[in-house]
Backbone as a ProteinNet text record, in pm:
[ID]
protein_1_A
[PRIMARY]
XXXXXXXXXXXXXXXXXXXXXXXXXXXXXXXXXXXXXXXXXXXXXXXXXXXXXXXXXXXXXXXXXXXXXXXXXXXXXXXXXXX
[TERTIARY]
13813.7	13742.8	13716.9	13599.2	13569	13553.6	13600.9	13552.3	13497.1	13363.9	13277	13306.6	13319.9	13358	13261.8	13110.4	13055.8	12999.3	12925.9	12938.2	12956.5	12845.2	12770.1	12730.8	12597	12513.4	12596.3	12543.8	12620.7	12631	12753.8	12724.4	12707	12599.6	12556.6	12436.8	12490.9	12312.4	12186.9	12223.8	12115	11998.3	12066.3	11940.2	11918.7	11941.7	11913.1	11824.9	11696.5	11642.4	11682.2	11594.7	11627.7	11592.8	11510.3	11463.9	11553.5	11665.4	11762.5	11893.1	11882.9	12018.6	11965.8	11824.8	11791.7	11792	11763.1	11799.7	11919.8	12035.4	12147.1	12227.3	12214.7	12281.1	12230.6	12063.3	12033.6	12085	12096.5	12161.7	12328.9	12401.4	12530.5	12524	12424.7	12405.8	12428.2	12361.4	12259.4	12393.9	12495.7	12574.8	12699.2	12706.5	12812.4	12801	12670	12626.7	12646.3	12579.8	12588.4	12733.2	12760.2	12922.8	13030.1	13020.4	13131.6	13026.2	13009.3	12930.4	12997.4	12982	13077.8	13212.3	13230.8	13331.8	13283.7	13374.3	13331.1	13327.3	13221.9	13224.2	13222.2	13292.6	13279.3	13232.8	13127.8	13098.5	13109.6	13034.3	13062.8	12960.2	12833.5	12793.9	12841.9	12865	12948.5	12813	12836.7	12775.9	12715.4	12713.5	12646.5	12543.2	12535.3	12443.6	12308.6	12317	12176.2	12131	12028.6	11942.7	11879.6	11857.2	11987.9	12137.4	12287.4	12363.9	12419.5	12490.3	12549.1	12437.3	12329.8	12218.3	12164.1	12242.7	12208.4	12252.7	12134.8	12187.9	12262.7	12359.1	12446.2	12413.5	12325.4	12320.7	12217.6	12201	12167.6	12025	11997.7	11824.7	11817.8	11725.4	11701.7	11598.5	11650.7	11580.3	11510.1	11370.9	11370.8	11451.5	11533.7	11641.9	11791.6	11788.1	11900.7	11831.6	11698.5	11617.5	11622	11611.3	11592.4	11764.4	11870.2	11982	12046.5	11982	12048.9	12003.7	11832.4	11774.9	11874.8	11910.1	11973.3	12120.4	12212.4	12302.8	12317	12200.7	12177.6	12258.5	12275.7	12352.8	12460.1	12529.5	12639.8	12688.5	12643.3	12626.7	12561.3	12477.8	12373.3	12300.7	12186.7	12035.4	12090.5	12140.2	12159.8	12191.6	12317.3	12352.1	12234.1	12179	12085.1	11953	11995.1	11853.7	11841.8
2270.7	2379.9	2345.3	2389.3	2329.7	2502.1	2517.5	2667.4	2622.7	2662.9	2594.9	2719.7	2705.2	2861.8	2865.8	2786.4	2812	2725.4	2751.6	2708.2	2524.8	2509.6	2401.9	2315.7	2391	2318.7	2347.9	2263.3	2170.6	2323.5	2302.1	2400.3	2384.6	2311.3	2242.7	2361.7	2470.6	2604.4	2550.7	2498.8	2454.6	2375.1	2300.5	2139.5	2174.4	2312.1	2293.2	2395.1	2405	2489	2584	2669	2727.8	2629.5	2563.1	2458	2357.9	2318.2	2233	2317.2	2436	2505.6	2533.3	2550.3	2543.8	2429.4	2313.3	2191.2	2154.7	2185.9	2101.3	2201.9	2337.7	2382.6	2339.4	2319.1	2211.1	2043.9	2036.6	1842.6	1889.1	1963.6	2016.1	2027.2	2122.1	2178.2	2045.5	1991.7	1873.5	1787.5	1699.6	1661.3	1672.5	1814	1897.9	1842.9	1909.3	1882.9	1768.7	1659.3	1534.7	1423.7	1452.3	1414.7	1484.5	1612.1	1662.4	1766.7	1653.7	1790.5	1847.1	1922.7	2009.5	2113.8	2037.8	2147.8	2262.8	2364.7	2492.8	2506.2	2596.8	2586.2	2728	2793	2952.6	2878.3	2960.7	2981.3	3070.9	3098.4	3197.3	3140.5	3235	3219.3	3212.3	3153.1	3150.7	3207.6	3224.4	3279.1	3158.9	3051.3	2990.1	2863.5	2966.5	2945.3	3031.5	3101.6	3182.9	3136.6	3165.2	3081.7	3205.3	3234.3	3197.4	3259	3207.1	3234.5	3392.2	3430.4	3600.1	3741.3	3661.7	3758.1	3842.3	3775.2	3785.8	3928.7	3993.3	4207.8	4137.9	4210.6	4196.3	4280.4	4352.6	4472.8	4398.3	4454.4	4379.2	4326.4	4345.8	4313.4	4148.1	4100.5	3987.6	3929.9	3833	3756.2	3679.2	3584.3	3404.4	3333.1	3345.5	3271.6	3251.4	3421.5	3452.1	3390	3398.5	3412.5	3213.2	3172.7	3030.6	2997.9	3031.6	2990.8	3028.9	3168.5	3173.8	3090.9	3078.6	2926	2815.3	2740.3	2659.3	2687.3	2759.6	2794.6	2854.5	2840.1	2943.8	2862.1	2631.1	2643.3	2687.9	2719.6	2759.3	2885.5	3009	3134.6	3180.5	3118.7	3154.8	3265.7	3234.5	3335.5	3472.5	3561.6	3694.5	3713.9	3644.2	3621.4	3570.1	3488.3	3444.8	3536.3	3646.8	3724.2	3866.1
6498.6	6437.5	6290.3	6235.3	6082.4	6060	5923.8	5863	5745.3	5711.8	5595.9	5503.4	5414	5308.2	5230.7	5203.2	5152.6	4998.8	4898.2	4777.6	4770	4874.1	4922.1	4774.4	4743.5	4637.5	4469.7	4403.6	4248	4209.5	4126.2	4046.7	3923.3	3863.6	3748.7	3747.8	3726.7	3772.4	3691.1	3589.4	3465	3516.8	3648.9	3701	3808.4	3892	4037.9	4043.8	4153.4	4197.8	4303	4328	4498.6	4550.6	4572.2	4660.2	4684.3	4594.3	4600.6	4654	4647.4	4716.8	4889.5	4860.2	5058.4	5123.5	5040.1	5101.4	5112	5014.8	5005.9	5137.5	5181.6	5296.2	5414.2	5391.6	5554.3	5530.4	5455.1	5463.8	5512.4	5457.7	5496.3	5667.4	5674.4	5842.1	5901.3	5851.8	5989	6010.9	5886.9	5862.2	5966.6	5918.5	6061.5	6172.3	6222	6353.2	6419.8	6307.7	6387.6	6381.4	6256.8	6246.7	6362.3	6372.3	6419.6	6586.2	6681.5	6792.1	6849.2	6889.4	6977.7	6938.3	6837	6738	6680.8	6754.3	6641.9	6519.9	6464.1	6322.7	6297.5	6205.8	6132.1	5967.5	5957	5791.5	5714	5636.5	5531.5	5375.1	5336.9	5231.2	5101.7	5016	4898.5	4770.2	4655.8	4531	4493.8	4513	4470.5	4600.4	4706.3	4814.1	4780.1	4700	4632.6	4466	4482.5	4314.6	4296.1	4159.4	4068.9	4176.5	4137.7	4174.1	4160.8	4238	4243.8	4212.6	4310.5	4249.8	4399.8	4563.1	4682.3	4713	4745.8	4822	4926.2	4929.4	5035.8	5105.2	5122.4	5243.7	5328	5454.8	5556.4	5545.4	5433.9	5406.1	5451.6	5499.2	5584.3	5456.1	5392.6	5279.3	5336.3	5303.8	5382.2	5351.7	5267	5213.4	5318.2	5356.3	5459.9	5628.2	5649.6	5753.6	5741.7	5675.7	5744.6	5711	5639.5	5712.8	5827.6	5884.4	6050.4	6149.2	6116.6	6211.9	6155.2	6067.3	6051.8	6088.4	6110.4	6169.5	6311.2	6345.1	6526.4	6614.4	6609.7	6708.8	6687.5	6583.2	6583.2	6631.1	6562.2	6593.7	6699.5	6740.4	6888.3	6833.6	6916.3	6878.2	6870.8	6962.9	6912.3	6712.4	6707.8	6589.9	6475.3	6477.5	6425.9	6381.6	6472.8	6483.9	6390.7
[MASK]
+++++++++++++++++++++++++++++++++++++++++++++++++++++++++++++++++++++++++++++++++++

């Protein structure tokens, strides 16, 4: 079992984009996947998985931000979850 806790991308906030915090959780994803198949994985978003950092509604509002990490996490969680 792997539990990812999150707080993936640098926390150098000054040099990174969003674009570098949506990539650096799909290079993480893919990583998982193919390093470790078949093992369960539980995650968990950390504060500095959103750009700028500690700025993400936590209420159930469905961001593209939140919306392309459940596709990138669906095998894990499975489509209901994802959805």
């Amino acid at each position: 079992m792997i539990i990812w806790t999150g707080d993936s991308p640098s926390h150098d906030l000054w040099q990174i984009t969003e674009d570098d915090v949506a990539k650096t959780i799909e290079q993480v994803t893919e990583l998982i996947k193919e390093k470790f198949p078949g093992v369960p994985m539980y995650m968990t978003l950390g504060n500095h998985d959103f750009h700028p950092p500690n700025t993400q509604d936590m209420s159930l509002k469905r961001t593209a931000h939140l919306k392309n990490i459940a596709s990138l996490w669906e095998h894990f969680i499975g489509p209901e979850a994802a959805e």
